[in-house]
VOBA-1610 file (N, C-alpha, C; in pm, whole numbers, padded with zeros to 5 digits, always signed):
BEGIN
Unk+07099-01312-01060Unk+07138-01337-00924Unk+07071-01467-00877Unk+07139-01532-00828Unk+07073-01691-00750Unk+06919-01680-00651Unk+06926-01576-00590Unk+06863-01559-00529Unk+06704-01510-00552Unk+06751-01427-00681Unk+06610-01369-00771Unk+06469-01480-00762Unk+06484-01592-00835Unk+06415-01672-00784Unk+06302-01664-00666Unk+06362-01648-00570Unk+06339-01704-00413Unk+06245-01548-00390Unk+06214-01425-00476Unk+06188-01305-00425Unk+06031-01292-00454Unk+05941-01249-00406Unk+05807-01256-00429Unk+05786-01152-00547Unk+05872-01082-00634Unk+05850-01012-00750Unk+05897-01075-00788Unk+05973-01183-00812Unk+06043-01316-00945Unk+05961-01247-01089Unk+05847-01295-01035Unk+05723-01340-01164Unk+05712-01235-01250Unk+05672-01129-01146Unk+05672-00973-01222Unk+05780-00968-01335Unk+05904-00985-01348Unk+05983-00994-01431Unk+05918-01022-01516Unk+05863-01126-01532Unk+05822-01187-01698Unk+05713-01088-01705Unk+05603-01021-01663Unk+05517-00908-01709Unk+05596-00835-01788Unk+05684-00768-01666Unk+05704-00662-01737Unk+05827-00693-01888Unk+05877-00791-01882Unk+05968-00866-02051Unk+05841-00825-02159Unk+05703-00934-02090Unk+05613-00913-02179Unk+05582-00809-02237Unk+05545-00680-02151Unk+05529-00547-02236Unk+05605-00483-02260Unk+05768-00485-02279Unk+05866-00454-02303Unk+05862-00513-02487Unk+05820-00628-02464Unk+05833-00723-02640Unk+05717-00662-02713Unk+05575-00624-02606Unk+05448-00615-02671Unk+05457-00472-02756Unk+05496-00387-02679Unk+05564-00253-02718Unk+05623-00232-02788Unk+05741-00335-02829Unk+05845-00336-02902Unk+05747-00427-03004Unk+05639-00461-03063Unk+05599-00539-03162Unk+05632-00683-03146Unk+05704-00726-03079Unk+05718-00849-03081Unk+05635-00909-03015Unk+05529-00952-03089Unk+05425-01028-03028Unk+05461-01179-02969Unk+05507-01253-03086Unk+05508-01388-03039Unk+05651-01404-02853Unk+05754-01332-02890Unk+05784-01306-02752Unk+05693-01275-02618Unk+05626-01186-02630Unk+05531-01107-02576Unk+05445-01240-02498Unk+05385-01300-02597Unk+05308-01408-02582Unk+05372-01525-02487Unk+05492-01498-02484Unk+05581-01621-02439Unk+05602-01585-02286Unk+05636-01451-02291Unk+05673-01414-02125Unk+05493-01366-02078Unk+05379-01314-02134Unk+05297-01324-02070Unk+05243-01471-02001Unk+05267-01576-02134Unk+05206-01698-02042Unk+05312-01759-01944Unk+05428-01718-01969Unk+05508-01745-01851Unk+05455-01688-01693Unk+05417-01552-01704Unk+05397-01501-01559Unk+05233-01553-01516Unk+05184-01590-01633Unk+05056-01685-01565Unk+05029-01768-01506Unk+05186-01892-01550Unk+05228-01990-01538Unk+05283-02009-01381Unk+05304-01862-01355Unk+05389-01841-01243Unk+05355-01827-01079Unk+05390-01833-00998Unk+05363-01834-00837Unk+05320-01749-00807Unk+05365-01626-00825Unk+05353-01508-00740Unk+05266-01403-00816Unk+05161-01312-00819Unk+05084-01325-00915Unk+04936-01227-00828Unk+04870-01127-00837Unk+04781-01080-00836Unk+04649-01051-00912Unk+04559-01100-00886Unk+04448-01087-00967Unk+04434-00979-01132Unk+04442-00869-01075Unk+04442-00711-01174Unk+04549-00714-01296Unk+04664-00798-01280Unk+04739-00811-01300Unk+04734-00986-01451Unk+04695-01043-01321Unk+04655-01221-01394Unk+04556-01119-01531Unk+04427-01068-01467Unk+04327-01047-01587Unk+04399-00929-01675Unk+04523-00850-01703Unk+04595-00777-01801Unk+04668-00880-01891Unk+04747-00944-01797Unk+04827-01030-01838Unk+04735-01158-01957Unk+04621-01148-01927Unk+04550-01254-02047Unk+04459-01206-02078Unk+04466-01068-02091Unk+04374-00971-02189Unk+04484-00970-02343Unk+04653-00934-02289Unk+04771-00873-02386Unk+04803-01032-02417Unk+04771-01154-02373Unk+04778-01252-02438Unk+04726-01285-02543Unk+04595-01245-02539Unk+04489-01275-02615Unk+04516-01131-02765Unk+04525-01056-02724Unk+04622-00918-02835Unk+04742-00979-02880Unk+04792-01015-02837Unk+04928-01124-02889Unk+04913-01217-03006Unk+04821-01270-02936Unk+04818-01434-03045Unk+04678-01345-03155Unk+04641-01246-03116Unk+04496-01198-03249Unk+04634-01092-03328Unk+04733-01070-03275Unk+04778-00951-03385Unk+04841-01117-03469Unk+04913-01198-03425Unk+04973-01313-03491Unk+04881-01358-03536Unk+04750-01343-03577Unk+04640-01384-03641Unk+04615-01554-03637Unk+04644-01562-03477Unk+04621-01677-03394Unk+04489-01663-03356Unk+04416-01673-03474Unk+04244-01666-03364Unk+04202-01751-03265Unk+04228-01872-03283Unk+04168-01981-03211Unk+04245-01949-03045Unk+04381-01913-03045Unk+04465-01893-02946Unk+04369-01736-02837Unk+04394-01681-02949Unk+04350-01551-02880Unk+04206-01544-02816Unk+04164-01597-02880Unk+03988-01644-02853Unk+04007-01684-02731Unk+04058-01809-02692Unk+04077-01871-02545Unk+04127-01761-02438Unk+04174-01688-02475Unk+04248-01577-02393Unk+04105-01446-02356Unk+04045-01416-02468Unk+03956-01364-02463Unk+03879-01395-02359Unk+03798-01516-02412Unk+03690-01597-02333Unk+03680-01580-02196Unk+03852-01632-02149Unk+03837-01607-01987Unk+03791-01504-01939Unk+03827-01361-01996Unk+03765-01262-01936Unk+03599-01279-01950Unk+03595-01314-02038Unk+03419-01319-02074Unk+03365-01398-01977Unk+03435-01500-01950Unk+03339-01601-01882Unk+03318-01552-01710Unk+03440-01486-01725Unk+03450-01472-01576Unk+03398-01322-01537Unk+03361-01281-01651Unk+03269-01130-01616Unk+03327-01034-01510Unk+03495-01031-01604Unk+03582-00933-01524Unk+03610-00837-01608Unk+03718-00774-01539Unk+03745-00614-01565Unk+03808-00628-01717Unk+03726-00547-01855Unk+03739-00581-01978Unk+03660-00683-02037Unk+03597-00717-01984Unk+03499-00809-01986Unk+03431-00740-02178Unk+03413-00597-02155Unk+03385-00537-02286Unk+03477-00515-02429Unk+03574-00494-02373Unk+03658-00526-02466Unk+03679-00653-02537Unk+03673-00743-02458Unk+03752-00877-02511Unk+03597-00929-02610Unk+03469-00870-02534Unk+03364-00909-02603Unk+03369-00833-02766Unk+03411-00711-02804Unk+03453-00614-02871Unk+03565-00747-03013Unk+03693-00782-02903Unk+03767-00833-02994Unk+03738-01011-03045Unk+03650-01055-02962Unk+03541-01180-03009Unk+03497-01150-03120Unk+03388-01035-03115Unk+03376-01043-03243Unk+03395-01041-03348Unk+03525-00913-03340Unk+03630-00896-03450Unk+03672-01024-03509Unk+03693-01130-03420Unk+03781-01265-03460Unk+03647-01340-03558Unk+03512-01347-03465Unk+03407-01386-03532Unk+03408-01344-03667Unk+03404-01170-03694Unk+03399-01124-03830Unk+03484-01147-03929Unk+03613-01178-03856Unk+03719-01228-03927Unk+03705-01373-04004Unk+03673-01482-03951Unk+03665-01602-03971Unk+03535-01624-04044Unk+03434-01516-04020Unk+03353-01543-04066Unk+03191-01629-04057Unk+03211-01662-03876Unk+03140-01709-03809Unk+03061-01612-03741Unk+03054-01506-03738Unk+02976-01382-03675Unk+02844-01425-03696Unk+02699-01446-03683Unk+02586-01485-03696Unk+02496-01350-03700Unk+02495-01287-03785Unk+02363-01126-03836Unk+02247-01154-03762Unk+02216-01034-03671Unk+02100-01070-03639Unk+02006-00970-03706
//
């Protein structure tokens, strides 16, 4: 519809594509409409930090570490909600690559 656009749920659309693809396995889609609704206007906090938590699950199942890492991070840096998790899948990527440091 022409008008869709112009509606303050526009954006939401691409979330919910995203976990429609993420669900359905299709990651690299997934990846495409999450950074789309990031990209996007209309947009709530709770929402922004899901939306680049399942980014960052996106590009680590595509064994995009370097990608997913950046996705990670933000939550880390910004010491938000999952903040444990994403620290959880850091390291996984660390152990993966092989940069993990034994203490």
């Amino acid at each position: 519809m022409p008008q869709a656009p112009e509606t303050p749920v526009f954006n939401y659309a691409n979330y919910a594509l995203a976990y429609a693809a993420f669900y359905g396995e299709k990651y690299r889609t997934a990846a495409t409409y999450f950074q789309r609704f990031l990209n996007g206007e209309e947009k709530d906090r709770n929402t922004i930090n899901d939306a680049t938590t399942r980014l960052g699950d996106s590009y680590f199942v595509l064994k995009s570490y370097d990608k997913s890492l950046e996705y990670y991070n933000r939550i880390i840096d910004n010491h938000i909600k999952g903040e444990d998790y994403a620290l959880f899948q850091r390291a996984m990527i660390q152990g993966l690559q092989g940069t993990l440091i034994p203490r």
